[in-house]
Predicted model as a PDB file, atoms N, CA, C, CB and O in Angstrom, pLDDT in the B-factor column:
MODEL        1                                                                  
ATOM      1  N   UNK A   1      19.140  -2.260   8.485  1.00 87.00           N  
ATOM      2  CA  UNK A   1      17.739  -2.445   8.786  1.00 87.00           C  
ATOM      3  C   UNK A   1      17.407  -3.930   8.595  1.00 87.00           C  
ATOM      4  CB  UNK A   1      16.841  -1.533   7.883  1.00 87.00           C  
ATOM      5  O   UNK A   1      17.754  -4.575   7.605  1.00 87.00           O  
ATOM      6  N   UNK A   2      16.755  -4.381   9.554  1.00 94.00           N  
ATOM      7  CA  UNK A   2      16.321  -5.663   9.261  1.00 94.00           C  
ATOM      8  C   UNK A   2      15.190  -6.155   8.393  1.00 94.00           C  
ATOM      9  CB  UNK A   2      16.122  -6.100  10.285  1.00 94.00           C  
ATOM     10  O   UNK A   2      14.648  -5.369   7.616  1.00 94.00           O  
ATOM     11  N   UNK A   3      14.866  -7.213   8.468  1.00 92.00           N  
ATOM     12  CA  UNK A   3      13.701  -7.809   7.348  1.00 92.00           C  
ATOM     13  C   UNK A   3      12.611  -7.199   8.131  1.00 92.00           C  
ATOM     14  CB  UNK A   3      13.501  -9.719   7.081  1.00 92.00           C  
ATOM     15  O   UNK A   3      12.032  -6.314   7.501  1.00 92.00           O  
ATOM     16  N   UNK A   4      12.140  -7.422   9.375  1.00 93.00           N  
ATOM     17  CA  UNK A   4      11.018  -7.589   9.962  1.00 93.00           C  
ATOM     18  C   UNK A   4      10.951  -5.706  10.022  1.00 93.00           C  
ATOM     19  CB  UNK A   4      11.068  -8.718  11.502  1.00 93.00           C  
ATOM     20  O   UNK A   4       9.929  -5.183   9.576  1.00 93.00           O  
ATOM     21  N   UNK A   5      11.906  -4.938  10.500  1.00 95.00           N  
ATOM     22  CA  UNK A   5      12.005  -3.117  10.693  1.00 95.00           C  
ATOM     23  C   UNK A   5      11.502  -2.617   8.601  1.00 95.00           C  
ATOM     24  CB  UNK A   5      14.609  -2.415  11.373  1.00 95.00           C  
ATOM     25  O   UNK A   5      10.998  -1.579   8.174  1.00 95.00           O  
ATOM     26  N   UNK A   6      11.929  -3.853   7.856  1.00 93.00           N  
ATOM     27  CA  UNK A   6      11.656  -2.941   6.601  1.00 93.00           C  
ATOM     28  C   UNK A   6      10.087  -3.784   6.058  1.00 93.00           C  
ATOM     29  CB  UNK A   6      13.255  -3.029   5.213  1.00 93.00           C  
ATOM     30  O   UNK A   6       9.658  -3.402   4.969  1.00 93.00           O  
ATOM     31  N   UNK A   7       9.420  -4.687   6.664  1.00 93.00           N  
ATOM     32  CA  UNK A   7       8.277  -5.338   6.392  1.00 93.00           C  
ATOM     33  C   UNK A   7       7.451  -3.945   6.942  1.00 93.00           C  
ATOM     34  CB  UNK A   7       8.062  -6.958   7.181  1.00 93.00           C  
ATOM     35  O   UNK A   7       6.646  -3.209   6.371  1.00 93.00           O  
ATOM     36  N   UNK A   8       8.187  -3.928   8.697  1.00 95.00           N  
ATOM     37  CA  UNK A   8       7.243  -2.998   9.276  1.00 95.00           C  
ATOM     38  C   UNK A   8       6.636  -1.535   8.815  1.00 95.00           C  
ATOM     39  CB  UNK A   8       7.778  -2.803  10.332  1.00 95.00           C  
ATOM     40  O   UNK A   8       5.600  -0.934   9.100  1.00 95.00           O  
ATOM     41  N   UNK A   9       7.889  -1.211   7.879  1.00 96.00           N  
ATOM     42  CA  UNK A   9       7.645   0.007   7.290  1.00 96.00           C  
ATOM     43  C   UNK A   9       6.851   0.089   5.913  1.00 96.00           C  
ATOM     44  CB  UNK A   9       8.886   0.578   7.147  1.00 96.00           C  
ATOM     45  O   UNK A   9       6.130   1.045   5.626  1.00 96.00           O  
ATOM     46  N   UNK A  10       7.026  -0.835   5.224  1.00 95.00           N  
ATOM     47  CA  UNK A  10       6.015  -0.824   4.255  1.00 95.00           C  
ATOM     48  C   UNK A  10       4.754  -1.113   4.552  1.00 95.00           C  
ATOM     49  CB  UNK A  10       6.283  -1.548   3.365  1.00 95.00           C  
ATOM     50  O   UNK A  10       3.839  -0.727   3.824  1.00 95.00           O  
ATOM     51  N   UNK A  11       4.516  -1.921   5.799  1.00 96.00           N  
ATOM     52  CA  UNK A  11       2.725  -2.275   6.133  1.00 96.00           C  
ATOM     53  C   UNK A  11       2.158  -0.786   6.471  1.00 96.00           C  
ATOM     54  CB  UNK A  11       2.373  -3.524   7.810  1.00 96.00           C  
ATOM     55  O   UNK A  11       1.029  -0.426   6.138  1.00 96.00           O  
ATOM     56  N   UNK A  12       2.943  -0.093   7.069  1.00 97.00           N  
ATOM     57  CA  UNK A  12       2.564   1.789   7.390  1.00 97.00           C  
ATOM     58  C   UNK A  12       2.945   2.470   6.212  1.00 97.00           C  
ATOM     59  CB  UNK A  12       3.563   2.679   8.777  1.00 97.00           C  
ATOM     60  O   UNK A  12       2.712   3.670   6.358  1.00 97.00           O  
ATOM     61  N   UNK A  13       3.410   2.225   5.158  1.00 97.00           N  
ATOM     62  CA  UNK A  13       3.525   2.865   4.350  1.00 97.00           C  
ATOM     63  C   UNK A  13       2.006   2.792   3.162  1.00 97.00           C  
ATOM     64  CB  UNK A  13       4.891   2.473   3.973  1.00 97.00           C  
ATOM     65  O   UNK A  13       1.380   3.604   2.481  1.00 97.00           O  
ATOM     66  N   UNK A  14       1.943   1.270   3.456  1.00 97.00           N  
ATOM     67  CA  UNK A  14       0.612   0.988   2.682  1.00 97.00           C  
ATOM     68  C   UNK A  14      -0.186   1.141   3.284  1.00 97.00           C  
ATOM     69  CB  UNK A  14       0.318  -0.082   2.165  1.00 97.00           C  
ATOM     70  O   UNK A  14      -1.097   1.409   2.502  1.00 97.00           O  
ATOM     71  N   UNK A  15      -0.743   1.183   4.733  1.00 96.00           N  
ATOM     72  CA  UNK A  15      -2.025   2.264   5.053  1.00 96.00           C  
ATOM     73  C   UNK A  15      -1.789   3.436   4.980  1.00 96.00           C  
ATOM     74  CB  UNK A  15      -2.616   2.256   6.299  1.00 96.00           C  
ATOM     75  O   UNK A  15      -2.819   3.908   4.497  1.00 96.00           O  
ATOM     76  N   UNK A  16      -1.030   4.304   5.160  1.00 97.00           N  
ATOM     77  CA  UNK A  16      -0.771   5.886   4.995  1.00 97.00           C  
ATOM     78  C   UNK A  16      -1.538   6.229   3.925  1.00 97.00           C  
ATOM     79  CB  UNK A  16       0.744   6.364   4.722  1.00 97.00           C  
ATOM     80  O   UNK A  16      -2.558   6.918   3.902  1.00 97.00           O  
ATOM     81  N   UNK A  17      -0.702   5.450   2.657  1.00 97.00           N  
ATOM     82  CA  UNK A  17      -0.544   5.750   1.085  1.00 97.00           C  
ATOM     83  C   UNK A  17      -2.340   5.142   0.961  1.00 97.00           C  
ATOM     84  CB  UNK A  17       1.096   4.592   0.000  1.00 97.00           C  
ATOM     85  O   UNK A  17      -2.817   5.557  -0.095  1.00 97.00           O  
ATOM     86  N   UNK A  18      -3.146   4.474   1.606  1.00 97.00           N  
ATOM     87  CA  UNK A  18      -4.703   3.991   0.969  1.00 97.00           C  
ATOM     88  C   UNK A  18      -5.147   5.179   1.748  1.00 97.00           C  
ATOM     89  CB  UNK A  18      -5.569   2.202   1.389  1.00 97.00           C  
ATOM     90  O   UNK A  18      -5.239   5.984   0.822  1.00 97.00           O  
ATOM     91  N   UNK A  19      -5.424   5.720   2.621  1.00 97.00           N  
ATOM     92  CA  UNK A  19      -5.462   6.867   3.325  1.00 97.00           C  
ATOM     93  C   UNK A  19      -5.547   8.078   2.617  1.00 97.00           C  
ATOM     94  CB  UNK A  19      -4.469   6.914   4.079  1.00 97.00           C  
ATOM     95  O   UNK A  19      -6.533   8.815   2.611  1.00 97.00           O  
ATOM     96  N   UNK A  20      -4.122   8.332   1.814  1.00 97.00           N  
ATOM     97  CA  UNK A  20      -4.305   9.440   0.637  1.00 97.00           C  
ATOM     98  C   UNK A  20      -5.278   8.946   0.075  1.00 97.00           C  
ATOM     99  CB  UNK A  20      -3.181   9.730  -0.408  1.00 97.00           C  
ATOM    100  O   UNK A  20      -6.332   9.573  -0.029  1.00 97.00           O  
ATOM    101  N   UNK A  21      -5.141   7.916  -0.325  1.00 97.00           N  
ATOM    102  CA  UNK A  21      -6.123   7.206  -1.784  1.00 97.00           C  
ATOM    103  C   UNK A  21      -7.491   7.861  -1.882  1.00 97.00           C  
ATOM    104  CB  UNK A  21      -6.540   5.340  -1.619  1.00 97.00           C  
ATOM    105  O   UNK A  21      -8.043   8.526  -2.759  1.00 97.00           O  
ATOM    106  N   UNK A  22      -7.978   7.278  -0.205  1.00 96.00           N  
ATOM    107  CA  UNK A  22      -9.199   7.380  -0.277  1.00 96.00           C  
ATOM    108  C   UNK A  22      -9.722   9.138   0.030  1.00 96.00           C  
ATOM    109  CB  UNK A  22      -9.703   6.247   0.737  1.00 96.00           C  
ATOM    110  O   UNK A  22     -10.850   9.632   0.020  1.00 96.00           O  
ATOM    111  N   UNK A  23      -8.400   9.741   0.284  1.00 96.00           N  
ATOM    112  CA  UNK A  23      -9.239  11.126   0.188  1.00 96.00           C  
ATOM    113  C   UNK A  23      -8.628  11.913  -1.137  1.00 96.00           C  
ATOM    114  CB  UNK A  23      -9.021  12.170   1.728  1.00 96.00           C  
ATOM    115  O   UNK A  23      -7.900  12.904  -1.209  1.00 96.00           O  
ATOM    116  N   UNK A  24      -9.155  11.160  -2.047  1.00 95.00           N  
ATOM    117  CA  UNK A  24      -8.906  12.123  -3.458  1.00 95.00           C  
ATOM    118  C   UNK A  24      -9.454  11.224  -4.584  1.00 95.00           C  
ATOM    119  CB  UNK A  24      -7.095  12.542  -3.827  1.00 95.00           C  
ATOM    120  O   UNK A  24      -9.798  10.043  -4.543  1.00 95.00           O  
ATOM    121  N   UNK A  25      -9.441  12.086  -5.576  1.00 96.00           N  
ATOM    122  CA  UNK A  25     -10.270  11.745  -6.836  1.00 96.00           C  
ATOM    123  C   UNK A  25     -10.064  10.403  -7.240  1.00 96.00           C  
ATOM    124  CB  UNK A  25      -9.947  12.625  -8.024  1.00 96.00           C  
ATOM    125  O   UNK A  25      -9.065   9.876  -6.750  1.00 96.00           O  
ATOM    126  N   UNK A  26     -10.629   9.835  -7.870  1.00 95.00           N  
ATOM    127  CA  UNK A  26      -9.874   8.597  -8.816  1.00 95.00           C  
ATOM    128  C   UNK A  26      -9.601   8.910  -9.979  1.00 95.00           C  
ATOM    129  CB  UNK A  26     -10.604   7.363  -9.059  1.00 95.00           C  
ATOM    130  O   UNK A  26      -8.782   8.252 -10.620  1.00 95.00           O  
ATOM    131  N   UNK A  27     -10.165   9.871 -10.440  1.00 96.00           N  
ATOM    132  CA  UNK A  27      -9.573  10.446 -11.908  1.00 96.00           C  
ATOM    133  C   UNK A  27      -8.412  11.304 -11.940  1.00 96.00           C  
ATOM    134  CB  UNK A  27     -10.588  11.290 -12.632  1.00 96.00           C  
ATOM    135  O   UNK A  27      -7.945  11.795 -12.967  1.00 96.00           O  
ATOM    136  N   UNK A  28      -7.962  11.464 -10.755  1.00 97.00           N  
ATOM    137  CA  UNK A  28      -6.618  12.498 -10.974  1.00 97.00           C  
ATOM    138  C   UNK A  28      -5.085  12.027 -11.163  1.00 97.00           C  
ATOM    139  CB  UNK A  28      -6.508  13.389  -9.704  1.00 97.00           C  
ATOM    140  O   UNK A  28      -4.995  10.835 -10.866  1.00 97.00           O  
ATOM    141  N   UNK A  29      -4.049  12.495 -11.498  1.00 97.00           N  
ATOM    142  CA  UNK A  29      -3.229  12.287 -11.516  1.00 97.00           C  
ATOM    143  C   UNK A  29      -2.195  11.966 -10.676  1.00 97.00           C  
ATOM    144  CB  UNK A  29      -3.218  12.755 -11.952  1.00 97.00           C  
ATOM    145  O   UNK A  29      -1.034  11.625 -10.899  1.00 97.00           O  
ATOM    146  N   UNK A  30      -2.992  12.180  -9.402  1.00 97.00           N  
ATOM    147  CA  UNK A  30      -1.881  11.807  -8.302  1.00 97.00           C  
ATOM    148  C   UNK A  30      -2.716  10.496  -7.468  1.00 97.00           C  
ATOM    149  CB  UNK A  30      -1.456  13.379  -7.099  1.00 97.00           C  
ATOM    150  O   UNK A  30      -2.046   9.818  -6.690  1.00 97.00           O  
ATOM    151  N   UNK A  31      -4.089  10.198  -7.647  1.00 97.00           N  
ATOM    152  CA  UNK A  31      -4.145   8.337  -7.454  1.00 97.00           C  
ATOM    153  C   UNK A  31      -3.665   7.927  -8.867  1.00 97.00           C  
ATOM    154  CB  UNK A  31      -6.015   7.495  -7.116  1.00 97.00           C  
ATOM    155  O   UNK A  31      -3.456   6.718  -8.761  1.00 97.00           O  
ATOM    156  N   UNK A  32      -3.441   8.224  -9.868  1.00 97.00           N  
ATOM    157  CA  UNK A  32      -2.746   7.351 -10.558  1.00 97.00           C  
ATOM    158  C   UNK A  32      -1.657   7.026 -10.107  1.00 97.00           C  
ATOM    159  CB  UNK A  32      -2.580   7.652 -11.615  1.00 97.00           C  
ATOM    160  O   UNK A  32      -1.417   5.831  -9.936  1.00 97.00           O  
ATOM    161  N   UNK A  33      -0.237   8.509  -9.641  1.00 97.00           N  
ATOM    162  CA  UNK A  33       0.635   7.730  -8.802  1.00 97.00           C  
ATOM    163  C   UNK A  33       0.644   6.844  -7.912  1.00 97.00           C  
ATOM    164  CB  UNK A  33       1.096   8.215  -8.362  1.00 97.00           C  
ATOM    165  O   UNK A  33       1.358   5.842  -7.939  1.00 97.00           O  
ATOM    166  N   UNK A  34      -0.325   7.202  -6.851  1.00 97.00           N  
ATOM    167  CA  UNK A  34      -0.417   6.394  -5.397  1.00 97.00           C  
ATOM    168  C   UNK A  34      -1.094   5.328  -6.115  1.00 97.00           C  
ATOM    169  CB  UNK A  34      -1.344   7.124  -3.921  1.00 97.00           C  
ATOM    170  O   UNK A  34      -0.896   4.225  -5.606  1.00 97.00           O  
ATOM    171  N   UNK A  35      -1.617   5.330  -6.845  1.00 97.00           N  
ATOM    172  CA  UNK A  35      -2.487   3.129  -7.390  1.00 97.00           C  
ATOM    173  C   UNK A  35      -0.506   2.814  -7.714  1.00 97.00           C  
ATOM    174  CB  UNK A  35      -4.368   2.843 -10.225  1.00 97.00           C  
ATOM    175  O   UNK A  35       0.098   2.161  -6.864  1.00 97.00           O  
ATOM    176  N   UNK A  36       0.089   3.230  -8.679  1.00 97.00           N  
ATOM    177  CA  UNK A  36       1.255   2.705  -8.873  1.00 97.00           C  
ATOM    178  C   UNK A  36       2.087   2.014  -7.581  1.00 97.00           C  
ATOM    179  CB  UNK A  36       1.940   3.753  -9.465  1.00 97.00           C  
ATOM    180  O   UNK A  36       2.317   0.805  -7.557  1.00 97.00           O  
ATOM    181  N   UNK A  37       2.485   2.881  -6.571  1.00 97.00           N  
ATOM    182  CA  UNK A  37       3.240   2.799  -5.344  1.00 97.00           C  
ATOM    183  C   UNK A  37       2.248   1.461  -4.574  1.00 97.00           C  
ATOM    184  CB  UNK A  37       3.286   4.525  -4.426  1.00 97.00           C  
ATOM    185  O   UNK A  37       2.794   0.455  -4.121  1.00 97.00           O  
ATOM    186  N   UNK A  38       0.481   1.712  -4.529  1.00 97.00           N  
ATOM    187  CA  UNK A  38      -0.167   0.977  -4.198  1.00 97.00           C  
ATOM    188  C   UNK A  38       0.490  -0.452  -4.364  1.00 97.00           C  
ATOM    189  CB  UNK A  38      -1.237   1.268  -4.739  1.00 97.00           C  
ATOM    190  O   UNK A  38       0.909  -1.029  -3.361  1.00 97.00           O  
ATOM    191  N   UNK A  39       0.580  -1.003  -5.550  1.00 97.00           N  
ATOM    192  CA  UNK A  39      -0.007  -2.301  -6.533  1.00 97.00           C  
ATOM    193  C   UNK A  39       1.641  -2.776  -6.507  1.00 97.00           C  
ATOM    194  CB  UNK A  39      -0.940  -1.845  -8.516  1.00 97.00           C  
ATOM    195  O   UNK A  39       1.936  -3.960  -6.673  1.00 97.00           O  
ATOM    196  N   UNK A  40       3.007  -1.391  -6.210  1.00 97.00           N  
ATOM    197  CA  UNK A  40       4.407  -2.396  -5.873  1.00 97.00           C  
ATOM    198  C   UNK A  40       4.022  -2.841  -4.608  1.00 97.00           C  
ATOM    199  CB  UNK A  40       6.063  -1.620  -5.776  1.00 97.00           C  
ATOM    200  O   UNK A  40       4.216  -4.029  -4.349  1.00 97.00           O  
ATOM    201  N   UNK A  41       3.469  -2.051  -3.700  1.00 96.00           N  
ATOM    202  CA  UNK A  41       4.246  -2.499  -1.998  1.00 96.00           C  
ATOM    203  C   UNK A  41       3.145  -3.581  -2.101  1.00 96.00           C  
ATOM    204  CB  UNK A  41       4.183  -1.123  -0.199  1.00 96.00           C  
ATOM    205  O   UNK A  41       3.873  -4.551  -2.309  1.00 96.00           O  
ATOM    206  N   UNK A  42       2.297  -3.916  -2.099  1.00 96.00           N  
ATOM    207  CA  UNK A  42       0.428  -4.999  -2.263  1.00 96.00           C  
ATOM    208  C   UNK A  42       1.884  -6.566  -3.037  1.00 96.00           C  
ATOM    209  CB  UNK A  42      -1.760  -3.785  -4.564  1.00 96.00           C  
ATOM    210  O   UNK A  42       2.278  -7.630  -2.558  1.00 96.00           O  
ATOM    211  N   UNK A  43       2.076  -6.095  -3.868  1.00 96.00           N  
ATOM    212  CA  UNK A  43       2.872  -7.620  -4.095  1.00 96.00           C  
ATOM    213  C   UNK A  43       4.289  -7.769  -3.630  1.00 96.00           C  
ATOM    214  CB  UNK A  43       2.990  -8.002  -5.665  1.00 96.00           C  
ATOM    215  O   UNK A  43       4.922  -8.810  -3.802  1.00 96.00           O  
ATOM    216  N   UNK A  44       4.882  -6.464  -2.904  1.00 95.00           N  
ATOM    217  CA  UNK A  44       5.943  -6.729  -1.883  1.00 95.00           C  
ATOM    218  C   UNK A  44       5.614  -7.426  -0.694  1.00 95.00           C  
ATOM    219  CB  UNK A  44       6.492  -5.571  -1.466  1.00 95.00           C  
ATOM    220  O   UNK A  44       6.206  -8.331  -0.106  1.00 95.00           O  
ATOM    221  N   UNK A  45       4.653  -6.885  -0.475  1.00 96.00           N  
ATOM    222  CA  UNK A  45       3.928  -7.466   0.901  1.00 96.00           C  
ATOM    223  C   UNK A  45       3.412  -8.872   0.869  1.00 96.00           C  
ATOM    224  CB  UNK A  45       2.656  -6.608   1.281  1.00 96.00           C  
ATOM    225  O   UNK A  45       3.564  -9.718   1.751  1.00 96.00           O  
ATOM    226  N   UNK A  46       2.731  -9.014  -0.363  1.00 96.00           N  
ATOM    227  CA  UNK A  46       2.654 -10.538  -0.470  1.00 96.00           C  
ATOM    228  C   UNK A  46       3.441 -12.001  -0.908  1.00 96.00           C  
ATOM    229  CB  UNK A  46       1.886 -10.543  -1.059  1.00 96.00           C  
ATOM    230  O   UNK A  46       3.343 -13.228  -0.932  1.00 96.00           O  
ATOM    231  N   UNK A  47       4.079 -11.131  -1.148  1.00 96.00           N  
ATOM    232  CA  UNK A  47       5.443 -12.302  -1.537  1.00 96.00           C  
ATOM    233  C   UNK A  47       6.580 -12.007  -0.345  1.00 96.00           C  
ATOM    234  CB  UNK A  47       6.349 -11.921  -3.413  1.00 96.00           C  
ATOM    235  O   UNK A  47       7.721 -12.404  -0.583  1.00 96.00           O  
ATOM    236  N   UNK A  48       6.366 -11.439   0.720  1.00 95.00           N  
ATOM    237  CA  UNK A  48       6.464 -11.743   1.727  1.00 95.00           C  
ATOM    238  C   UNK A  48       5.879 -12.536   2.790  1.00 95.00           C  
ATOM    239  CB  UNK A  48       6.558 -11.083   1.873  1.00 95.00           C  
ATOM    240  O   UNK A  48       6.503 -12.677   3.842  1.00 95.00           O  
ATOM    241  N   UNK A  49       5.054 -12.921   2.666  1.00 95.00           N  
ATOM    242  CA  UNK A  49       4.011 -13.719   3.349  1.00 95.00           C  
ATOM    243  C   UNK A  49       2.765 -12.806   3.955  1.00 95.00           C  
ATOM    244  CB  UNK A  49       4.739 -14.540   4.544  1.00 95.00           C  
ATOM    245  O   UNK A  49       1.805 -13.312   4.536  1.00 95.00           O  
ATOM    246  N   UNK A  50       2.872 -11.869   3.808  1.00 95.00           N  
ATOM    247  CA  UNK A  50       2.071 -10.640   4.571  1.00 95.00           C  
ATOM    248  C   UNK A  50       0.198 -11.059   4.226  1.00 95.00           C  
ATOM    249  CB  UNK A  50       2.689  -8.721   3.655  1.00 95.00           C  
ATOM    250  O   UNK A  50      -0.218 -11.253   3.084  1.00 95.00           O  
ATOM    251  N   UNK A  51      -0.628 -11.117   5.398  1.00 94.00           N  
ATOM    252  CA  UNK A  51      -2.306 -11.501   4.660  1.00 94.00           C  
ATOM    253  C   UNK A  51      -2.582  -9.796   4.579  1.00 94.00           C  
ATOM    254  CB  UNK A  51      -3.862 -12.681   6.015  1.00 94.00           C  
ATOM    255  O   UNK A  51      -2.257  -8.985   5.446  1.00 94.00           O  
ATOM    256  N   UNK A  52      -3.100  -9.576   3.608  1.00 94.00           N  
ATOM    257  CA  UNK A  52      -3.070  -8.452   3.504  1.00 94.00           C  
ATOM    258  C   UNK A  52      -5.002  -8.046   3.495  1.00 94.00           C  
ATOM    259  CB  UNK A  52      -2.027  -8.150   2.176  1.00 94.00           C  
ATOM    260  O   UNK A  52      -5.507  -6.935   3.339  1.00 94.00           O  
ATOM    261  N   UNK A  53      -5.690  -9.330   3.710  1.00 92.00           N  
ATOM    262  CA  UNK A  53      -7.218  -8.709   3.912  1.00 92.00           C  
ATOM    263  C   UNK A  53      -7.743  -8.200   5.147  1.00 92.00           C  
ATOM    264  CB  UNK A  53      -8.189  -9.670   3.624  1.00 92.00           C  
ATOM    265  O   UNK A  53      -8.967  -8.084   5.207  1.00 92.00           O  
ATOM    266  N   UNK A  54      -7.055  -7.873   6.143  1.00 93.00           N  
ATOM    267  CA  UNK A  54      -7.081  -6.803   7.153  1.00 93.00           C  
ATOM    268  C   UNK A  54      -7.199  -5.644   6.844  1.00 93.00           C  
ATOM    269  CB  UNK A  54      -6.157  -6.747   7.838  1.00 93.00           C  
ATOM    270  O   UNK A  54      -8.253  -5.081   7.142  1.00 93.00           O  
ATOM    271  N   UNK A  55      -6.190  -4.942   6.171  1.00 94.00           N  
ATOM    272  CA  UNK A  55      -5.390  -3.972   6.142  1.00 94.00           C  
ATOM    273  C   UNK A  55      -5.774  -3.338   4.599  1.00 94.00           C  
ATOM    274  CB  UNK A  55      -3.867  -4.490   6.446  1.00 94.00           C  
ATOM    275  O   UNK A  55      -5.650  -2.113   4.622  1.00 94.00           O  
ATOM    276  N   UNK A  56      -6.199  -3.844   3.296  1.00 96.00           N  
ATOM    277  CA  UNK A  56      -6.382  -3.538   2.183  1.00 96.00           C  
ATOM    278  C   UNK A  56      -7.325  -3.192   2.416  1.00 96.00           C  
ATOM    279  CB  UNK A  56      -6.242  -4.189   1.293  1.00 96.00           C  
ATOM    280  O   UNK A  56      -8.092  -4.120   2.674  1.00 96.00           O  
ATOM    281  N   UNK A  57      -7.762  -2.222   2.479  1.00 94.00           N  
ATOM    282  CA  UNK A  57      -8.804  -0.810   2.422  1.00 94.00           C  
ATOM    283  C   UNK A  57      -9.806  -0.759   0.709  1.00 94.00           C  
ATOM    284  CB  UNK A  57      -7.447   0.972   2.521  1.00 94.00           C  
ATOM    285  O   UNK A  57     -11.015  -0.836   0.493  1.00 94.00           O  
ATOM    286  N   UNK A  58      -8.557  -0.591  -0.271  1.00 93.00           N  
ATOM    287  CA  UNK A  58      -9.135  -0.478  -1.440  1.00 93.00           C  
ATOM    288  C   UNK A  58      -9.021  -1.456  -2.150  1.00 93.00           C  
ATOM    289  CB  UNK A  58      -8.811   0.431  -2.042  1.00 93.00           C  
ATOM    290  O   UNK A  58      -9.508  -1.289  -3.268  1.00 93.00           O  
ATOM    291  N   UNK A  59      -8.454  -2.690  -1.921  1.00 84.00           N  
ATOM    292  CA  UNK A  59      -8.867  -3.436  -2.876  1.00 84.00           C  
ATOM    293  C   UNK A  59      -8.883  -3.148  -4.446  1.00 84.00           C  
ATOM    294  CB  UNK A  59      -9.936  -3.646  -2.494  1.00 84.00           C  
ATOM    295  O   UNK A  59     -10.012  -2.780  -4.770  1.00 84.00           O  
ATOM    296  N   UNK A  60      -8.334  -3.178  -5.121  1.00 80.00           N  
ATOM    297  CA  UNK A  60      -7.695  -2.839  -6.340  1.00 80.00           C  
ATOM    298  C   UNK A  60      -6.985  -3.756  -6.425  1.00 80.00           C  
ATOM    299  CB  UNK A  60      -7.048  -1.678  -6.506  1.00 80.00           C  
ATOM    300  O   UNK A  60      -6.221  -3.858  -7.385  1.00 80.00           O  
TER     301      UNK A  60                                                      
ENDMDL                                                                          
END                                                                             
């Protein structure tokens, strides 16, 4: 897989995953997972060069 096929998949992985986010509690136990998964791919993406104020939905 290349750089640009595994960038591509985490930018859809991180709207999918804000998507869950935003349809469920914030007090539950499963946005605690998805904030986790959130807050790796958010600084994978940016230390890739990725602008991510398009696309960041929740902001966290």
């Amino acid at each position: 897989m290349t750089e640009k096929e595994m960038l591509k998949m985490s930018i859809e992985e991180f709207d999918r995953l804000q998507d869950y986010m935003l349809s469920c509690d914030k007090d539950s136990e499963a946005y605690a997972k998805m904030k986790r998964r959130y807050t790796a791919l958010k600084v994978i993406l940016t230390a890739s060069g990725i602008n991510l104020t398009e696309i960041d939905y929740i902001k966290e």
